[in-house]
C-alpha positions in Angstrom: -37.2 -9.2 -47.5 -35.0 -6.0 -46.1 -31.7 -6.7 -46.2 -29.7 -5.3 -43.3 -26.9 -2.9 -44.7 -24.1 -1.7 -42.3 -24.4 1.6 -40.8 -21.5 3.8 -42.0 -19.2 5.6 -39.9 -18.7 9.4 -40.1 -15.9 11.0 -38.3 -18.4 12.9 -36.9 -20.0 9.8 -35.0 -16.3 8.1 -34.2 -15.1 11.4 -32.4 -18.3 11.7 -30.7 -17.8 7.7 -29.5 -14.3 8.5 -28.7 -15.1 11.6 -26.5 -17.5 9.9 -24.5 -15.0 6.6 -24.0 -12.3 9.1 -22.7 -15.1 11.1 -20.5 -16.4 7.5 -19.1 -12.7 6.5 -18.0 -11.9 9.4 -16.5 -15.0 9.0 -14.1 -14.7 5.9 -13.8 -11.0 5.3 -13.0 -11.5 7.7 -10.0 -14.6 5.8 -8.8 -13.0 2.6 -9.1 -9.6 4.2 -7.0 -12.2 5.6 -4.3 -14.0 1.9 -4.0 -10.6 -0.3 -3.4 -9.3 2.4 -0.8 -12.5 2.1 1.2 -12.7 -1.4 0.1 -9.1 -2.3 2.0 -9.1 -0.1 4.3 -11.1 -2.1 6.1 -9.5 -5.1 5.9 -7.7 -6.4 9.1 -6.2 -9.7 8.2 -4.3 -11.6 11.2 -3.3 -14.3 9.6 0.1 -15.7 10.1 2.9 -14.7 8.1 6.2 -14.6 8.6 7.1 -10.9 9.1 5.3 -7.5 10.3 6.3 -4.7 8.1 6.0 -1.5 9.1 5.9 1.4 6.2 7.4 4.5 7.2 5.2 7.7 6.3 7.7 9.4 5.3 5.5 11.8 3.2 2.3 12.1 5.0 0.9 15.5 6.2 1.5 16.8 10.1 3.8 14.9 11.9 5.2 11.8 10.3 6.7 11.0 13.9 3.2 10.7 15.6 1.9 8.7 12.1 4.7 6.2 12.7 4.3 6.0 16.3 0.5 4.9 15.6 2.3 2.4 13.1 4.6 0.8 15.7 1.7 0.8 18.1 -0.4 -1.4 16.0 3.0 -3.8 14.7 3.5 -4.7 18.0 -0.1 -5.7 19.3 0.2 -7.8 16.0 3.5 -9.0 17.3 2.2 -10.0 20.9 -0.7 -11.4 18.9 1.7 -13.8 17.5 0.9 -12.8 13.8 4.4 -12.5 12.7 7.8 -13.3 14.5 9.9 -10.2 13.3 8.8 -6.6 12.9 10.2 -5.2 10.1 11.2 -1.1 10.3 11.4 0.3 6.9 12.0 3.9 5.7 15.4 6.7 6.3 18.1 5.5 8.6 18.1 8.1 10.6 14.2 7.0 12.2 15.6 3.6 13.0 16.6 3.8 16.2 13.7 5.9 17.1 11.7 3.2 15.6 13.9 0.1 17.5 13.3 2.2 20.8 9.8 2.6 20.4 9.0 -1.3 19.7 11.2 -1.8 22.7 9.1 -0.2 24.4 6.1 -1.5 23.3 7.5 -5.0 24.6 9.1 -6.2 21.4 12.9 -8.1 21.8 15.5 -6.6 20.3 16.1 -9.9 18.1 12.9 -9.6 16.7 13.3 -5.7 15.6 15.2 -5.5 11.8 16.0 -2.1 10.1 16.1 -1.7 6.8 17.5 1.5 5.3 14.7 1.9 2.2 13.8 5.8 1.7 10.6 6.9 2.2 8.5 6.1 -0.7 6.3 2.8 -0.7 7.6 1.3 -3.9 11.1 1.7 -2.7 10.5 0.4 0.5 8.8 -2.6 -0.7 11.3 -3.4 -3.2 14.1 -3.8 -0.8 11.4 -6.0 1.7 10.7 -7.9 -1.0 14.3 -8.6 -2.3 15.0 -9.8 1.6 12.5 -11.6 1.5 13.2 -13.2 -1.5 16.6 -14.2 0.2 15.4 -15.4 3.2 12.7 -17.5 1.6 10.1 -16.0 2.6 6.6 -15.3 0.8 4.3 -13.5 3.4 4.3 -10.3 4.8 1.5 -8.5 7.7 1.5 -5.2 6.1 1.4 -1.8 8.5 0.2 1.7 7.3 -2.7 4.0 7.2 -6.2 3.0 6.5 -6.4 5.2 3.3 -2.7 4.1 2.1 -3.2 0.7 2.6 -4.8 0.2 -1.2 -1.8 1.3 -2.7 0.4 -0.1 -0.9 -1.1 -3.9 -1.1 -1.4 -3.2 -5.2 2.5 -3.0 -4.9 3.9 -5.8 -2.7 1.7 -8.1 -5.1 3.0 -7.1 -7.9 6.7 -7.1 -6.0 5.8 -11.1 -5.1 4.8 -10.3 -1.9 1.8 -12.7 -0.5 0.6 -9.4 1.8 -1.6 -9.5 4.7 -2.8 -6.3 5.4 -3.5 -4.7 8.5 -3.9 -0.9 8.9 -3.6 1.0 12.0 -6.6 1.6 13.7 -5.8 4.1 16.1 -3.8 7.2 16.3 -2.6 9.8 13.2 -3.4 9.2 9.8 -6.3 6.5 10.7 -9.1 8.6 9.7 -10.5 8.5 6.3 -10.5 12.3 5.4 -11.6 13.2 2.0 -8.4 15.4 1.8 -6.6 11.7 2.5 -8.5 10.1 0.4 -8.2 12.1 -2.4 -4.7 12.3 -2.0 -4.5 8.5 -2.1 -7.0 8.3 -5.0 -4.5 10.0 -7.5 -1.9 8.2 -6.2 -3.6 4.8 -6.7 -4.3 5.9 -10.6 -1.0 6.7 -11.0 0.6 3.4 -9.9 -2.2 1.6 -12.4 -1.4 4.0 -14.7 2.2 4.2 -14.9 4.0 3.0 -11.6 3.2 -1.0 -11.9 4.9 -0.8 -16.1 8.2 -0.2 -14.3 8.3 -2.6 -11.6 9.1 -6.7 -12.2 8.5 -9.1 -9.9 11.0 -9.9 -7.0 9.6 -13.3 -5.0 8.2 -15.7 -7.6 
């Protein structure tokens, strides 16, 4: 009978079986990014929450005011809809009462408009909607953005607490899935897995 003897290890065959871990994570970490952008981007959930939040794109490409215009287009069909009773404006003061006016317009009361000063950047934003939220009692959120940022920004009102319901514009600038968009949105995805999420806690429990 052949006894079965162990194999030994060089370093040789261990750097070789290291290399090619490292090369199959890095194509597969952008595959997997590509898949959920597409993946959510599709994803129009009406279900009834209890607020509409509207992202602010502060740091899109071309005209953030047309991007957000598209935004507060969509919020309030979801409003009118009956989705959500509020519309929540997020992103720089200074775009809030452009923001208020526009919703106005778009057949939104004024008591169902709220302004939060957040910055520009998703995590930010989303950590002060979900710290409101948290005081208010709430849990669920209709989220408002771009197709292609919609990934991201789902992965961090989830981790935040936030039960989100998203619903990306459809319409307008900054709906089309570009590969220029995409791509942008695919490193931006890896780096929230990556390092982003490590930093954040949960708000709403």
């Amino acid at each position: 009978m052949i006894s079965t003897l162990a194999v030994p290890r060089t370093a040789r065959g261990v750097g070789t079986a290291a290399v090619t871990l490292v090369v199959a994570l890095a194509l597969l970490l952008p595959i997997g990014a590509v898949l959920q952008i597409v993946a959510v981007a599709q994803v129009d959930d009406r279900t009834r929450t209890q607020a509409i939040v509207v992202l602010d794109p502060g740091h899109v490409w071309g005209d953030p005011a047309a991007v957000l215009q598209a935004r507060l287009g969509h919020a309030a069909d979801l409003y009118r809809e009956g989705v959500a009773p509020v519309v929540v404006i997020t992103g720089r003061e200074r775009s809030a009462a452009d923001a208020r006016a526009e919703l106005l317009a778009q057949g939104v009361p004024a008591g169902d408009i709220v302004a939060f000063a957040t910055g520009s950047d998703t995590v930010g934003s989303l950590t002060v909607v979900a710290g409101v939220m948290r005081d208010l009692g709430w849990s669920a959120a209709t989220v408002v953005t771009d197709p292609a940022h919609a990934a991201r920004a789902q992965a961090t009102a989830s981790l935040l607490g936030i039960d989100a319901h998203m619903s990306p514009t459809t319409e307008g600038p900054g709906t089309a899935l570009t590969s220029e968009y995409v791509g942008r949105e695919t490193l931006a995805v890896m780096r929230f897995h990556l390092v982003t999420r490590w930093s954040l806690s949960q708000v709403i429990d």
